[in-house]
RODO-2510 file (C-alpha; in nm, 4 decimals, decimal comma):
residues 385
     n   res          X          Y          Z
     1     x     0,0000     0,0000     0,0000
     2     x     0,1208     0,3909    -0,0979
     3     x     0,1935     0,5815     0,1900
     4     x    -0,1012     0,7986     0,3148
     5     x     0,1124     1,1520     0,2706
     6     x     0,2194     1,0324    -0,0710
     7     x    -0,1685     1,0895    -0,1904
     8     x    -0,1442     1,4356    -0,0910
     9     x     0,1592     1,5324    -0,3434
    10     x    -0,0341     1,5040    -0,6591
    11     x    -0,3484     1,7229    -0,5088
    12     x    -0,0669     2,0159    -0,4048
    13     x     0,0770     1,9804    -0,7747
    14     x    -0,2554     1,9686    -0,9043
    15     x    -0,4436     2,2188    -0,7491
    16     x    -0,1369     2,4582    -0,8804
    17     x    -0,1442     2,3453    -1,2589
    18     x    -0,5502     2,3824    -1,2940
    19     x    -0,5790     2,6757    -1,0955
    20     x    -0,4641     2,9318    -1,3451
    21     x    -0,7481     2,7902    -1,6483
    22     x    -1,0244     2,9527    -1,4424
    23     x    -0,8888     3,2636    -1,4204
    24     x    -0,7388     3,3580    -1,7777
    25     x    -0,9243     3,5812    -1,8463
    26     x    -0,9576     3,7438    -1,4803
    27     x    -0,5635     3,7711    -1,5106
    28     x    -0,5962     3,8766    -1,8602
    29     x    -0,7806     4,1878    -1,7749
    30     x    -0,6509     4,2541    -1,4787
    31     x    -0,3049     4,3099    -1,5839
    32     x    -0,4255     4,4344    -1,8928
    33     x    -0,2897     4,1852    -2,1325
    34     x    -0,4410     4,0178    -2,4850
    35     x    -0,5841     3,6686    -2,3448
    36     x    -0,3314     3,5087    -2,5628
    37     x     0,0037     3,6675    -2,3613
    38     x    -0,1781     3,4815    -2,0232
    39     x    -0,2339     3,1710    -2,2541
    40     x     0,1670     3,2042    -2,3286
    41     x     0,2385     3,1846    -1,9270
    42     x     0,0528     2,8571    -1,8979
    43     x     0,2434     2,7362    -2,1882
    44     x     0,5729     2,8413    -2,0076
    45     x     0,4611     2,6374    -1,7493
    46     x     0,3731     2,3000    -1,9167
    47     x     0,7034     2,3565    -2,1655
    48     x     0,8950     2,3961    -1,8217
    49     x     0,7437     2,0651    -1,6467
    50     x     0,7919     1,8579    -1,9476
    51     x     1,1616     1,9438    -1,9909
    52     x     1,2575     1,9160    -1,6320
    53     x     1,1106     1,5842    -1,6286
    54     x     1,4679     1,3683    -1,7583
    55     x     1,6638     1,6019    -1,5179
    56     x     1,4578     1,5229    -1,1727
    57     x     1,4091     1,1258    -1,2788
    58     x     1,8268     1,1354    -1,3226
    59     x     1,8305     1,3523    -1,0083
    60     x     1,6225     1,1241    -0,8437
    61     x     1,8552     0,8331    -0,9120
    62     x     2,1561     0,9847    -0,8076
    63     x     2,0296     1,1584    -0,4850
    64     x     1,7291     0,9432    -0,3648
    65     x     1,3564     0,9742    -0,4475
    66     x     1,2721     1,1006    -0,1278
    67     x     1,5291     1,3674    -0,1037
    68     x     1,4936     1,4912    -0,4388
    69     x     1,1530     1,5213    -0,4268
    70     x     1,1598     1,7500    -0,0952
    71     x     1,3539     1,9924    -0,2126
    72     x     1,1831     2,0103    -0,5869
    73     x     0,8729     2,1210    -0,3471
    74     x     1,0369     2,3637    -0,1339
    75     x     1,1846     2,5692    -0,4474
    76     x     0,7966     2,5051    -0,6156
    77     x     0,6784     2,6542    -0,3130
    78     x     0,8734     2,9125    -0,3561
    79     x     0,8435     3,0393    -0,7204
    80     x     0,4495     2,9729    -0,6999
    81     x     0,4536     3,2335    -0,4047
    82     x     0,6406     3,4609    -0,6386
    83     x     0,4133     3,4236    -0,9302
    84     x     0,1343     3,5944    -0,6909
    85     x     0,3295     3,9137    -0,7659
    86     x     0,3169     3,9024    -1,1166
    87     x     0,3077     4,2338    -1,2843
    88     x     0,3361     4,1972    -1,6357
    89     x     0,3319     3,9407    -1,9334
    90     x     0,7142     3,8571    -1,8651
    91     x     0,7265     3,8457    -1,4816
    92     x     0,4033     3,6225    -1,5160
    93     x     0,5827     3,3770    -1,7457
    94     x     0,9064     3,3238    -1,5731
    95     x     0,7842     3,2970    -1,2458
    96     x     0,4824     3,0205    -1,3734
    97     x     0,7703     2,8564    -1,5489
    98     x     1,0075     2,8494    -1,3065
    99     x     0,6496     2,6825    -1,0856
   100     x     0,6448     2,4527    -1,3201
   101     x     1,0025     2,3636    -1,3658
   102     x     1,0282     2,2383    -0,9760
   103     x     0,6407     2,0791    -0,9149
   104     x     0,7371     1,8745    -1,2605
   105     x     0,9210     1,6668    -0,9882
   106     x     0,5977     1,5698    -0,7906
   107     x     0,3728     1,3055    -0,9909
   108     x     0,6753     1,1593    -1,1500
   109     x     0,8203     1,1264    -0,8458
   110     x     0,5005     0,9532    -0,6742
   111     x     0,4967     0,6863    -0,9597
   112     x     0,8400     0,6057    -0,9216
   113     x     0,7713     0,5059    -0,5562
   114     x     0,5039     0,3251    -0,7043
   115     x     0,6869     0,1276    -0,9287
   116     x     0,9878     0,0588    -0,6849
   117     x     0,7495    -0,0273    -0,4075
   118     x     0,4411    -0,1954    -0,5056
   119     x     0,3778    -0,5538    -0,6889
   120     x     0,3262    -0,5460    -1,0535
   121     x    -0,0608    -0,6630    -1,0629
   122     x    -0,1595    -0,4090    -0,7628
   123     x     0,0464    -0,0654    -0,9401
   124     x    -0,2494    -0,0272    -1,1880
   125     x    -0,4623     0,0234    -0,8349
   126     x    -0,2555     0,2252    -0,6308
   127     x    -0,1984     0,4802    -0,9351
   128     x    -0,5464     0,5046    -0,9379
   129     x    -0,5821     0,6148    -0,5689
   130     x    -0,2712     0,8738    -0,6567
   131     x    -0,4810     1,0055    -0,9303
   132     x    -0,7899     1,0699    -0,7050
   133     x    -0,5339     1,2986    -0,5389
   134     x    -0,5301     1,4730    -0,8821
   135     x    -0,9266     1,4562    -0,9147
   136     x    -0,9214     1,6516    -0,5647
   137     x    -0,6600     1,8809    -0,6567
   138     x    -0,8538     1,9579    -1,0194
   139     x    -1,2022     1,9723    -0,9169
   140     x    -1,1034     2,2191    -0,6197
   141     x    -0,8599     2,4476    -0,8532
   142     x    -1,1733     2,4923    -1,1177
   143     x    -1,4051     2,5595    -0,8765
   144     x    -1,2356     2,8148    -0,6833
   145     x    -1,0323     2,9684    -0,9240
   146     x    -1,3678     3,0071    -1,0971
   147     x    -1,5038     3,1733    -0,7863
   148     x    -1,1816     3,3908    -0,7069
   149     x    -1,1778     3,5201    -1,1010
   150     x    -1,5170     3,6602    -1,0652
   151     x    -1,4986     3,7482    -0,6455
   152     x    -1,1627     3,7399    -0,5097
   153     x    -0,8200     3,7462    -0,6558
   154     x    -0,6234     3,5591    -0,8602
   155     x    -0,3260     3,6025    -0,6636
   156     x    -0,4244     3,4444    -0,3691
   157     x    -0,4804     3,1270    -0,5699
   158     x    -0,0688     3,1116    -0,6216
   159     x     0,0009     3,2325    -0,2589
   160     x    -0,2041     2,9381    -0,1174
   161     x    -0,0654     2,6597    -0,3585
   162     x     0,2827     2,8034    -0,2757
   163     x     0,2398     2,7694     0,1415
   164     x     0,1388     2,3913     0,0771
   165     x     0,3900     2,2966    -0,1126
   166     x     0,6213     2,4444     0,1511
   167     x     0,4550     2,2093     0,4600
   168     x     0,4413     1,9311     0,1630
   169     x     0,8093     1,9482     0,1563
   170     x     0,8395     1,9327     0,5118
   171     x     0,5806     1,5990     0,5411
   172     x     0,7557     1,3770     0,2670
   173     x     1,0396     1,3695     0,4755
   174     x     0,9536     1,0567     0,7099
   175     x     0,8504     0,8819     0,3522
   176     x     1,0462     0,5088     0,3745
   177     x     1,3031     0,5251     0,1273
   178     x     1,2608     0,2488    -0,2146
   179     x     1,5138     0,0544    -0,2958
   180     x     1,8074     0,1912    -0,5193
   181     x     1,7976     0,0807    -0,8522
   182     x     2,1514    -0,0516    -0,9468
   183     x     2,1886     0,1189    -1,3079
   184     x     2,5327     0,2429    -1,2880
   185     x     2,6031     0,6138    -1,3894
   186     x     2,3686     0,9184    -1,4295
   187     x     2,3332     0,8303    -1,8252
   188     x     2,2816     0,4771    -1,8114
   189     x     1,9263     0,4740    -1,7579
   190     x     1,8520     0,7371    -2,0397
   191     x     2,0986     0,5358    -2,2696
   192     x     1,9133     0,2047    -2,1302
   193     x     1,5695     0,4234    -2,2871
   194     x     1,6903     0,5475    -2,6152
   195     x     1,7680     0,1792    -2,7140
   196     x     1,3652     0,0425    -2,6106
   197     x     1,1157     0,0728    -2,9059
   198     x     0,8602     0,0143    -2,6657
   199     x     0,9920     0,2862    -2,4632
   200     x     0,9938     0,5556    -2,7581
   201     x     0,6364     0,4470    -2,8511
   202     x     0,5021     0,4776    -2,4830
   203     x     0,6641     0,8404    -2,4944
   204     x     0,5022     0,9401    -2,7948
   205     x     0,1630     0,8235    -2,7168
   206     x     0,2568     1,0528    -2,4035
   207     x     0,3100     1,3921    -2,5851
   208     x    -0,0026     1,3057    -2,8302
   209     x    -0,2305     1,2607    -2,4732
   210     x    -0,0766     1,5960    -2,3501
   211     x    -0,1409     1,7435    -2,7369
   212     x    -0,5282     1,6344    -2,7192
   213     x    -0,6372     1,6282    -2,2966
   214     x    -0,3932     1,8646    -2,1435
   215     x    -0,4749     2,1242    -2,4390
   216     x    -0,8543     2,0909    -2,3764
   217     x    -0,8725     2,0932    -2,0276
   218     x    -0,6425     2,4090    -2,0652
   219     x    -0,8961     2,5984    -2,2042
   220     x    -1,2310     2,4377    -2,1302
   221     x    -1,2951     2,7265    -1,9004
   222     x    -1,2535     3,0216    -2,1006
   223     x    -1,4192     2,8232    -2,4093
   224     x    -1,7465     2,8330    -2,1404
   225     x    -1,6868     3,1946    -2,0248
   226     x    -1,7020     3,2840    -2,4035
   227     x    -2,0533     3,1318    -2,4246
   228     x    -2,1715     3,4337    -2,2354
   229     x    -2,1738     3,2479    -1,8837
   230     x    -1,9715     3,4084    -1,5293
   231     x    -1,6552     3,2701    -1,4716
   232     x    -1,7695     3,1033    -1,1135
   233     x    -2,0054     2,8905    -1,3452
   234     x    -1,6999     2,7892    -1,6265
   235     x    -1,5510     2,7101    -1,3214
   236     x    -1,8033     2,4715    -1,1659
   237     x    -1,8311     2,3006    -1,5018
   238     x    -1,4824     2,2544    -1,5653
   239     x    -1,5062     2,0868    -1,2211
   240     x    -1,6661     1,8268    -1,3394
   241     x    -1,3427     1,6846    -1,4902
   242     x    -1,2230     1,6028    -1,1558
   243     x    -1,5551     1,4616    -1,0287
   244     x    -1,5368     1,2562    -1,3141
   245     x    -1,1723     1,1659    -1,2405
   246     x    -1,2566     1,0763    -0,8725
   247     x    -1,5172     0,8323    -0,9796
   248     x    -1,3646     0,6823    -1,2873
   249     x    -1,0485     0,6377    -1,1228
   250     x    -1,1190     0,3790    -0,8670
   251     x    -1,3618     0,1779    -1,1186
   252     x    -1,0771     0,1827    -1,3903
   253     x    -0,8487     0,0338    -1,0823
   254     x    -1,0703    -0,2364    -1,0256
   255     x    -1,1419    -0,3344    -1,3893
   256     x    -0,7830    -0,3239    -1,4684
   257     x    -0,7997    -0,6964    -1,2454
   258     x    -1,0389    -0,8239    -1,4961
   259     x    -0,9820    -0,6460    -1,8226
   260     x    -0,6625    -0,6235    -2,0393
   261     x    -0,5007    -0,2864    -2,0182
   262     x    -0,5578    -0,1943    -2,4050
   263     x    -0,9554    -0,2280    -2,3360
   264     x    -0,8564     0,0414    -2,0735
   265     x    -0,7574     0,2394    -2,2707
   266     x    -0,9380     0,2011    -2,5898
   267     x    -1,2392     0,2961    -2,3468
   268     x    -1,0726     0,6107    -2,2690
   269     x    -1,0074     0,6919    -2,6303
   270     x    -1,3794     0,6960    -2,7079
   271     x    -1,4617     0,9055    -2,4749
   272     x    -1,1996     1,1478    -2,5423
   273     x    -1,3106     1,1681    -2,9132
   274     x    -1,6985     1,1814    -2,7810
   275     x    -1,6435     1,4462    -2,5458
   276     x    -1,4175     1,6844    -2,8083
   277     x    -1,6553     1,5924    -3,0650
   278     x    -1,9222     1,7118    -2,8502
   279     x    -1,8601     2,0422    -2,7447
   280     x    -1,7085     2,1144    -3,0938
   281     x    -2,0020     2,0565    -3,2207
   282     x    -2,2416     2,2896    -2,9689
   283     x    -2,0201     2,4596    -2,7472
   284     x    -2,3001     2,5426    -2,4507
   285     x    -2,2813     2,4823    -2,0574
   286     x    -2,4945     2,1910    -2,0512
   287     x    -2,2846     2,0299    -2,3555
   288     x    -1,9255     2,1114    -2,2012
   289     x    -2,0264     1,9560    -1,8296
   290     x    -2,0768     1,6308    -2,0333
   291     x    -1,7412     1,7118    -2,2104
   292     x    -1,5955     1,7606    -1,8784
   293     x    -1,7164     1,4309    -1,7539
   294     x    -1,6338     1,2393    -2,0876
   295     x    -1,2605     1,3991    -2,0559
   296     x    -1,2206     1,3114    -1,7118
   297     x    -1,3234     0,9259    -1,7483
   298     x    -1,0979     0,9680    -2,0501
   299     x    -0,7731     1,1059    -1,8170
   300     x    -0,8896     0,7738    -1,5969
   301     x    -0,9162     0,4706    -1,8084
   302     x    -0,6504     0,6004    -2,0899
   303     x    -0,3894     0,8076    -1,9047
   304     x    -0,3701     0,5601    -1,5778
   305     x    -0,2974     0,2842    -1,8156
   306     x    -0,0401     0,4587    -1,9957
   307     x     0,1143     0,5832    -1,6697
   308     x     0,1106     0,2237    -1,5389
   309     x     0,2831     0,1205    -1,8539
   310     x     0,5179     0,3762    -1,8458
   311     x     0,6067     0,1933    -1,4993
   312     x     0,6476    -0,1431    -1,6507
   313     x     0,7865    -0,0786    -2,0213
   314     x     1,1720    -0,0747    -1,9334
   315     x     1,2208    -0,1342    -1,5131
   316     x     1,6042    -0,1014    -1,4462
   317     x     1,5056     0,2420    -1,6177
   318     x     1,2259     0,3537    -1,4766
   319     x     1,2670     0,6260    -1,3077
   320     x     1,3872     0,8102    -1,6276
   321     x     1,1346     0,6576    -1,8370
   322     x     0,8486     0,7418    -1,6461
   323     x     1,0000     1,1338    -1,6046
   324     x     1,0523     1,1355    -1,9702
   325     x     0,6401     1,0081    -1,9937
   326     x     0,5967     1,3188    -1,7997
   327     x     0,8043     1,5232    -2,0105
   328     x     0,6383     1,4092    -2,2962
   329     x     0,2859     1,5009    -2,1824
   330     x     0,3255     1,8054    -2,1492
   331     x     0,5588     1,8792    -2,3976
   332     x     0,2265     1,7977    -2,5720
   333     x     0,0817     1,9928    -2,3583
   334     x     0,2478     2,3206    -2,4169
   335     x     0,2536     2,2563    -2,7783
   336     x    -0,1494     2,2596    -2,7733
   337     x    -0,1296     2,6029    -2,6081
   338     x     0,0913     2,7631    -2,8502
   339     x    -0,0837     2,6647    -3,0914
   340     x    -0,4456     2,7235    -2,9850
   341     x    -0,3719     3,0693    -2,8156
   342     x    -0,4321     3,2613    -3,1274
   343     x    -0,7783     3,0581    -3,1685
   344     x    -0,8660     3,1368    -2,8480
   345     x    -0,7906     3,4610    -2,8555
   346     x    -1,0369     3,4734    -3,1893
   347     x    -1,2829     3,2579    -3,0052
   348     x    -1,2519     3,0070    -3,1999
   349     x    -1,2867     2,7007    -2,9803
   350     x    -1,4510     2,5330    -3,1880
   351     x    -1,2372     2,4381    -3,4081
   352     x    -0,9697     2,3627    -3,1308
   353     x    -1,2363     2,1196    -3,0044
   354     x    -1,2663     1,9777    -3,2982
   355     x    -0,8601     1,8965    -3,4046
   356     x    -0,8415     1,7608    -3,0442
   357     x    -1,1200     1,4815    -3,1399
   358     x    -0,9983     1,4370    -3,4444
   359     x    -0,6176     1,3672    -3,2961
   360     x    -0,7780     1,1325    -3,0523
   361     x    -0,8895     0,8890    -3,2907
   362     x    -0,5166     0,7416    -3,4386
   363     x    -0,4054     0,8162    -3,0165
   364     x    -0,6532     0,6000    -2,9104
   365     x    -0,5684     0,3063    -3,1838
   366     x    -0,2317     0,3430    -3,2003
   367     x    -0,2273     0,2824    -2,7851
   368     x    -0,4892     0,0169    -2,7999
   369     x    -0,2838    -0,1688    -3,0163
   370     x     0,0545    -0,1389    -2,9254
   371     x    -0,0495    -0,1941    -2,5758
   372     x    -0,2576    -0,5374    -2,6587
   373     x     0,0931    -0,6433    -2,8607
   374     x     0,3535    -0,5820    -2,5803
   375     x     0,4687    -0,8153    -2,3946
   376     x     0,5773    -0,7695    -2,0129
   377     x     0,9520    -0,8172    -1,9244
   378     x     1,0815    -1,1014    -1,7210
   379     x     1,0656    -1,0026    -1,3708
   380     x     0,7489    -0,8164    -1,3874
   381     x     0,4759    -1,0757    -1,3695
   382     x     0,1443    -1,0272    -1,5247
   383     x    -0,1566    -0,8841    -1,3951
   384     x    -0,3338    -0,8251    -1,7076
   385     x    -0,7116    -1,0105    -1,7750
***
């Protein structure tokens, strides 16, 4: 069983990624910028968690999980604080990038523990119940980020994100340590990856999930707000993703016993595509809370699967691999907000709806089948139905 605290890391780095959607364009008008400049910030922040991800999982090996992953909290703490002072276009950036940067360590870091800690045919499960921590952390960062855009301010979001992470860093401490892995060198393990097809395909599918979910769920909110609706309300709807999340997650756990991984996520697929495909089609609150719930059983049954795999794909390497899955996501990720800022900014969210179904489909193949054709290594035994 995962340590109790350990559930609490991924609501903290949570609750500071999906805070900002909310409040775009609260920010966006308060500091008197074109929506599209805020847009850039949160893409400064994915870009910066996916590229740190290689550097904490070598980190990570070198200095211990455990210690590693206290101090990437106490500087996240930090530079979140800072970001609550945010001026400007450029101040905003930086200091959301340099947020992102040291909280990239957090998930990566949980599923790593994971994977060092917990029997193959139970890690599908216990990534689950880390990802309710991520429900938590979503559905509370929509809902009052929503409510602090249109009554509050958006800087206290940051300030309180940035005093949790602090007393997170202190509370990881008495984590048990996992044992070391025994790949020699800082390289080896990212050598060990570049040689694994399997590897390179997981990663992939990685950075087309962050492409299609992360870029959606970036901008679900203000795709609502431009409906007409208050920004508490886009909030509350965009919510729903991590009520979904929360309920999904623990079902998807349990079915994992019975079902092969690739129905997993071939269930998640088609409910990505449905729930793009949806509110492209009639972008209205009542159509974008079913998106939201559709998305967030998708983030469930497809990106828990692909997580766990990420886990299992190459094990004397995991550590990197699984940062570099992390990387790779939202890599994606910022990629879909460069390049759907200037849509948003011309309210067209429509369309960026409807490329993010579209890129779902081959995702959504592509993983169900390469997942039903891999085989697990020796030394990982089989939990799969």
């Amino acid at each position: 069983m995962t340590p109790r605290r350990l559930w609490i890391v991924p609501f903290v780095s949570t609750l500071d990624r999906f805070a900002m959607p909310p409040m775009l364009l609260a920010i966006s008008r308060d500091l008197g910028l074109p929506l599209a400049q805020v847009v850039n910030a949160i893409g400064a922040y994915v870009l910066a968690y996916g590229l740190l991800q290689p550097v904490w999982g070598v980190l990570s090996d070198r200095f211990g999980l455990v210690p590693t992953l206290r101090g990437a909290l106490a500087l996240s703490g930090v530079t979140t604080m800072v970001s609550a002072l945010a001026g400007d276009a450029a101040s905003l950036a930086v200091a959301r990038g340099l947020a992102g940067a040291f909280f990239s360590a957090a998930i990566p870091a949980c599923l790593v523990y994971v994977g060092d800690t917990v029997a193959a045919g139970l890690r599908q499960r216990e990534i689950t119940r880390l990802m309710s921590g991520v429900a938590l952390g979503t559905a509370l960062a929509c809902g009052a980020g929503g409510l602090l855009a249109q009554y509050g301010s958006w800087r206290a979001a940051f300030l309180a994100t940035g005093l949790a992470a602090l007393a997170l860093a202190v509370t990881v401490g008495g984590l048990p340590a996992p044992p070391r892995r025994a790949e020699p060198g800082l390289l080896a393990p990212l050598v060990a990856l570049g040689r694994s097809g399997w590897a390179w395909l997981v990663l992939c599918l990685a950075f087309a999930e962050g492409l299609v979910l992360l870029g959606v769920l970036t901008l679900l909110p203000s795709a609502i707000e431009a409906s007409g609706v208050d920004p508490s309300i886009a909030g509350t709807v965009t919510a729903l993703y991590g009520v979904a999340v929360f309920v999904c997650a623990p079902l998807a756990g349990r079915l994992s016993r019975r079902l092969h991984a690739s129905r997993l996520i071939g269930l998640g697929a088609a409910a990505a595509v449905a729930g793009c495909g949806l509110i492209a089609l009639r972008p209205s609150v009542v159509t974008a809370s079913v998106a939201a719930l559709l998305i967030g059983a998708a983030w469930a049954f497809m990106h828990s699967s692909l997580q766990t795999w990420a886990t299992e794909v190459l094990p004397r390497a995991r550590a990197a691999v699984v940062s570099a899955f992390a990387g790779c996501l939202f890599l994606g990720g910022a990629l879909a907000a460069v390049l759907a800022g200037p849509l948003a900014q011309a309210d067209r969210y429509a369309e960026i709806f409807g490329w993010a179904a579209l890129l779902a489909i081959p995702l959504g193949l592509t993983a169900t089948l390469g997942r039903r054709r891999w085989a697990r290594p020796e030394g990982e035994p089989s939990a799969d139905g």
